[in-house]
C-alpha positions as CSV (number, residue, x, y, z in Angstrom):
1,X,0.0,0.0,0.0
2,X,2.7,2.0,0.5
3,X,4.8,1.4,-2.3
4,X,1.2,2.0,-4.3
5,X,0.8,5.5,-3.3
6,X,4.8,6.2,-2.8
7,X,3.8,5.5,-6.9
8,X,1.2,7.7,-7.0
9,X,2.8,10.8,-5.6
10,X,5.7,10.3,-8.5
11,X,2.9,10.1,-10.6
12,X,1.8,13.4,-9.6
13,X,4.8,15.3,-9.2
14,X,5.7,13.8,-13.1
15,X,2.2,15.6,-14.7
16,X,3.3,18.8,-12.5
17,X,6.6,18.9,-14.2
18,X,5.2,17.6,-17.4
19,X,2.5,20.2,-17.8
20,X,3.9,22.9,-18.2
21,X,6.6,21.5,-21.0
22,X,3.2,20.4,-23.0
23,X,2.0,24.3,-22.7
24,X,5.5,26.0,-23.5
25,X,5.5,23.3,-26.2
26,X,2.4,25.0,-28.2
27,X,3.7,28.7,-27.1
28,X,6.1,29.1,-29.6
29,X,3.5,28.0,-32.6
30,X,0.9,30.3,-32.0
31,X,4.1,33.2,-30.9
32,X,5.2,31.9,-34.7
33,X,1.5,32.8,-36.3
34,X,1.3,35.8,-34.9
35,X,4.6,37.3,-35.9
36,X,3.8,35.7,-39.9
37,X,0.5,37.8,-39.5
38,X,1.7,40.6,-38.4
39,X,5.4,40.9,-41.1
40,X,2.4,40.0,-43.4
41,X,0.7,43.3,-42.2
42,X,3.6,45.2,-42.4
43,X,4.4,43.7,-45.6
44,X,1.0,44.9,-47.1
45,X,1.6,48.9,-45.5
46,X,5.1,48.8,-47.5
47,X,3.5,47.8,-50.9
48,X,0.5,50.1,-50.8
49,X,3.2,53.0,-49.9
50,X,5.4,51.6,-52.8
51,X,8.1,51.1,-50.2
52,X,9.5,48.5,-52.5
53,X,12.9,47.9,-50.0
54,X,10.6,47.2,-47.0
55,X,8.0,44.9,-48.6
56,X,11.0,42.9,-50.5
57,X,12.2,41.6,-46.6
58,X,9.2,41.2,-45.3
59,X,8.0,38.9,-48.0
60,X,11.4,37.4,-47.5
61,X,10.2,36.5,-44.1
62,X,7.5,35.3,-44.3
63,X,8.8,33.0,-47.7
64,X,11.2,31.7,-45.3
65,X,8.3,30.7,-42.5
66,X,5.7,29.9,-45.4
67,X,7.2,28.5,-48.8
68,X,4.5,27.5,-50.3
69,X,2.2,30.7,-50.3
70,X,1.3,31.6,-54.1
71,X,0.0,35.4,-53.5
72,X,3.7,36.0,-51.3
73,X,5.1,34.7,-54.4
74,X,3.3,37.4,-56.6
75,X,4.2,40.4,-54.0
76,X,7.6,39.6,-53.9
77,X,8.0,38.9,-57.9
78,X,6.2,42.2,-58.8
79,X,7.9,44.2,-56.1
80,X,11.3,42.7,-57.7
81,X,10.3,43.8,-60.9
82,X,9.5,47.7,-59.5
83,X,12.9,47.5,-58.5
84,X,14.1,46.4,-61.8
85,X,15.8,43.0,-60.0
86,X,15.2,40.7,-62.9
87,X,17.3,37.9,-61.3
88,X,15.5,38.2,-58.2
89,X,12.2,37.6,-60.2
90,X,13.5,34.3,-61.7
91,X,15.2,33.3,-58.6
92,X,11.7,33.5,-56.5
93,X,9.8,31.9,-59.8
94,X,12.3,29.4,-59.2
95,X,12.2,28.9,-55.6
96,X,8.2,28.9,-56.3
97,X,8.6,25.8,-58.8
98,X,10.9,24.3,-56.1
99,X,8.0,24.1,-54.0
100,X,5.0,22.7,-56.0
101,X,3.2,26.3,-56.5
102,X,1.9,25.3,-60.2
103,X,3.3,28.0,-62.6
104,X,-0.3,29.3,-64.0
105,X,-1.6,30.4,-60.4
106,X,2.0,32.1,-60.1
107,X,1.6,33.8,-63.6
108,X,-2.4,34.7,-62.4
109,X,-0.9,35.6,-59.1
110,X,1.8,37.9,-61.0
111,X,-1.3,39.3,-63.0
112,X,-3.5,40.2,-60.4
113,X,-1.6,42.2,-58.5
114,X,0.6,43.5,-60.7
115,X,-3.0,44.7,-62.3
116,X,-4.3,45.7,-59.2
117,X,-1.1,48.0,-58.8
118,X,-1.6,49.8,-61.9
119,X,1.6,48.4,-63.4
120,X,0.1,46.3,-66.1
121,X,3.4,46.3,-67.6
122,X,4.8,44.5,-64.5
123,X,3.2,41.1,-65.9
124,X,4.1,41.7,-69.6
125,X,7.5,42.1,-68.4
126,X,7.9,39.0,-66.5
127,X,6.3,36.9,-69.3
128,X,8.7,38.0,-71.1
129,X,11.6,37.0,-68.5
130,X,10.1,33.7,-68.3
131,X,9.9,32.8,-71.8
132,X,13.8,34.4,-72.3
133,X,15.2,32.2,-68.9
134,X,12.7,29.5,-69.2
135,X,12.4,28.2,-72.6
136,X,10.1,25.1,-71.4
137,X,7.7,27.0,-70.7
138,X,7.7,28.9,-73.7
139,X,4.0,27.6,-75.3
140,X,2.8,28.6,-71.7
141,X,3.8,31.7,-72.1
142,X,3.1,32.5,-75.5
143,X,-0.9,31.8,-74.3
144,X,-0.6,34.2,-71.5
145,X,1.2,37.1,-73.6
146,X,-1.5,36.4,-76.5
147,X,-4.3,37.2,-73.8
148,X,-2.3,40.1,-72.2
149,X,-2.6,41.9,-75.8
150,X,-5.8,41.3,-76.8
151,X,-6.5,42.9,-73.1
152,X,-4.0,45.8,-74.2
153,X,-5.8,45.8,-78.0
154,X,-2.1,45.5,-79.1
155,X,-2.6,44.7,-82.9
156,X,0.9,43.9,-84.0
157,X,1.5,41.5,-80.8
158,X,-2.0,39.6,-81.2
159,X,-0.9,39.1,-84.3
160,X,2.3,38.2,-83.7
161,X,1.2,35.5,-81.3
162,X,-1.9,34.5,-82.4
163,X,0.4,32.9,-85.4
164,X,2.6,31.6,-82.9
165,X,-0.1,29.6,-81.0
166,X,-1.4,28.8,-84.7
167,X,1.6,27.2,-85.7
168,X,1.3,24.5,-83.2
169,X,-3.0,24.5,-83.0
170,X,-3.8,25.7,-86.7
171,X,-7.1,24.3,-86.6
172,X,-8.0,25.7,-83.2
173,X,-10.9,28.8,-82.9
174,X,-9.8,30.6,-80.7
175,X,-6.1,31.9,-81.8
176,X,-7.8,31.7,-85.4
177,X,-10.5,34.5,-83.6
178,X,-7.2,36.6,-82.0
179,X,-5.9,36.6,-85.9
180,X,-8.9,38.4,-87.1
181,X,-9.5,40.9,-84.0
182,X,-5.5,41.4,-84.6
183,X,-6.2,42.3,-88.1
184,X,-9.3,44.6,-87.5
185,X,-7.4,46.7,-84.9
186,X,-4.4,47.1,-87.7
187,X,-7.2,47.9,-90.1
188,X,-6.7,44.8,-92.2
189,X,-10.7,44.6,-92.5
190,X,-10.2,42.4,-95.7
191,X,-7.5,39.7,-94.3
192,X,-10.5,40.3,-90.9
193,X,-12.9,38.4,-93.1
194,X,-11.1,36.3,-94.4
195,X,-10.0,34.8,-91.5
196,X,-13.4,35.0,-89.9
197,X,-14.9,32.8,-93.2
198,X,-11.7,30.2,-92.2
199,X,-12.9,29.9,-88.9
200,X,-16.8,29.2,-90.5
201,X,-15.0,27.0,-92.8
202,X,-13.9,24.0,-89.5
203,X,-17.0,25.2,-87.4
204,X,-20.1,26.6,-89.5
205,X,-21.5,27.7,-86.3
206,X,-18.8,29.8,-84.5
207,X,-21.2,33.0,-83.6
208,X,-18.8,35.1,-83.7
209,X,-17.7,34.8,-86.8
210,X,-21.3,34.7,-88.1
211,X,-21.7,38.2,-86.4
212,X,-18.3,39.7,-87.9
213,X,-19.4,39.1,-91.3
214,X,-23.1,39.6,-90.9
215,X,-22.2,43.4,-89.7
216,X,-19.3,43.4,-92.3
217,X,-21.4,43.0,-95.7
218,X,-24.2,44.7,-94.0
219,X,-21.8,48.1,-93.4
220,X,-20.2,47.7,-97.2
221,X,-23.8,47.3,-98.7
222,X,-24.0,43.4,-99.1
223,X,-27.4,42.8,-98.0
224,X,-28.1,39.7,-99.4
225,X,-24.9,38.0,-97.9
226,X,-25.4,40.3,-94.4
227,X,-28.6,38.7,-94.3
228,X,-26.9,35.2,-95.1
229,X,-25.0,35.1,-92.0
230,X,-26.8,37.1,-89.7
231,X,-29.7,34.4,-90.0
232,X,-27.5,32.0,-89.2
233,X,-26.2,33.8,-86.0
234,X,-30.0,34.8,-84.8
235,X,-30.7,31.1,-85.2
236,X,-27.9,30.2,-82.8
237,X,-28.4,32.8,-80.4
238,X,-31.1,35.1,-80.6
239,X,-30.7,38.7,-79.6
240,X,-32.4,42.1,-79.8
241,X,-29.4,43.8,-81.7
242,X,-29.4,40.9,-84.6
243,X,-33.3,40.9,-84.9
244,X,-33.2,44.7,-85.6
245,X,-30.3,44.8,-88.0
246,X,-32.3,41.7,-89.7
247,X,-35.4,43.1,-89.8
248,X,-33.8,46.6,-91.3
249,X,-32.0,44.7,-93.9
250,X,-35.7,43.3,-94.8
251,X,-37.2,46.3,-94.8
252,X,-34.2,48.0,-97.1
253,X,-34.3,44.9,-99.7
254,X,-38.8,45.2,-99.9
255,X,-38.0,48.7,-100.4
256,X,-35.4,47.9,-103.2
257,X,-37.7,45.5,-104.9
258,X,-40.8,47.9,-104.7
259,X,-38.9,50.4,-106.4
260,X,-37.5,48.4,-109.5
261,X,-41.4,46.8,-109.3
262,X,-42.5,50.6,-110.4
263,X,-39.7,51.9,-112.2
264,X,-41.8,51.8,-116.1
């Protein structure tokens, strides 16, 4: 009985000692959260106030605590590129890649804020330092710069790299639609259409192709083929504006043929 409670007190005097070990155990991770949260706050002051030094370490931090964050990623490779530190930018992409972040939710990441700055040009330029260090990648990239210059209505570039994505897709819709809106914005109206009747050509029901043309030979007095393919584009999806422009084109040819009907 003795030795069972001689047992007990050791017992007792163990949990004492042990206790508190288990809660300075958990201190330090909550202490740890806390200090992320707030170099993250202080990293978020320094990039609002452009204080492009500041927010560089602090995203340094909290990189070193948290690897594996894609939006870090994105403050620190746009606040490299406002400092005009393109090694840093492909050093972070790298370390990025070295942790599993998948490269098209850094590139959004890189978009978003970089738009969100009012540096547009931040994401163009680190496209571009992708595709120059990173020639794997280069399709990827190609795909993101097409979109980036139909956003910026950049005629010579969507052209440029709607052909490039062509080259390797030349049956596929959508860089065949980035060639046409290319060629409109450079005023190639002609080359336009022509492209636009390609695109009908593999898929007789692209709309927008339908709509292109419709308005096209409608504007330069082709009402019977206006008519053609604006039909076609009403049938697939109809819509006030379409109905109107058909139902003027009507009106203009019973007109025409109600004239020549009384002309002696």
């Amino acid at each position: 009985m003795k030795l069972l409670r001689t047992k007990i007190c050791g017992w007792v005097v163990a949990a004492i000692v042990i206790a508190p070990a288990c809660v300075s155990a958990d201190t330090p991770s909550s202490t740890q959260k806390r200090s992320y949260e707030a170099t993250a706050v202080k990293a978020g002051r320094f990039f609002k106030y452009r204080e492009w030094a500041n927010a560089a370490a602090m995203y340094e931090l909290m990189l070193e605590e948290q690897p594996k964050v894609c939006d870090t990623y994105a403050h620190a490779i746009v606040t490299a590129g406002m400092r005009s530190l393109p090694d840093y930018e492909i050093a972070l992409a790298e370390k990025a890649q070295a942790n599993l972040v998948p490269v098209d939710s850094l590139l959004q990441g890189v978009r978003r804020v970089s738009f969100s700055l009012g540096e547009t040009s931040q994401y163009e330029k680190f496209l571009l330092l992708l595709k120059e260090r990173q020639r794997w990648l280069g399709r990827s990239i190609d795909k993101q710069l097409l979109q980036y210059y139909l956003f910026r209505r950049n005629a010579q570039e969507i052209e440029k790299y709607s052909r490039i994505m062509l080259s390797g897709a030349p049956d596929n819709a959508d860089f065949m639609l980035a060639l046409a809106q290319g060629r409109l914005l450079n005023g190639d109206y002609e080359g336009a259409m022509a492209t636009y009747r390609d695109v009908l050509a593999l898929y007789p029901d692209n709309y927008t192709a339908l709509l292109y043309l419709g308005n096209y030979c409608r504007d330069n007095g082709k009402a019977a083929d206006a008519l053609h393919y604006l039909r076609r584009a009403q049938a697939l999806k109809p819509t006030p504006y379409v109905d109107e422009c058909i139902s003027r084109l009507d009106a203009g040819a019973e007109r025409k043929l109600n004239f020549f009907n009384a002309t002696p």
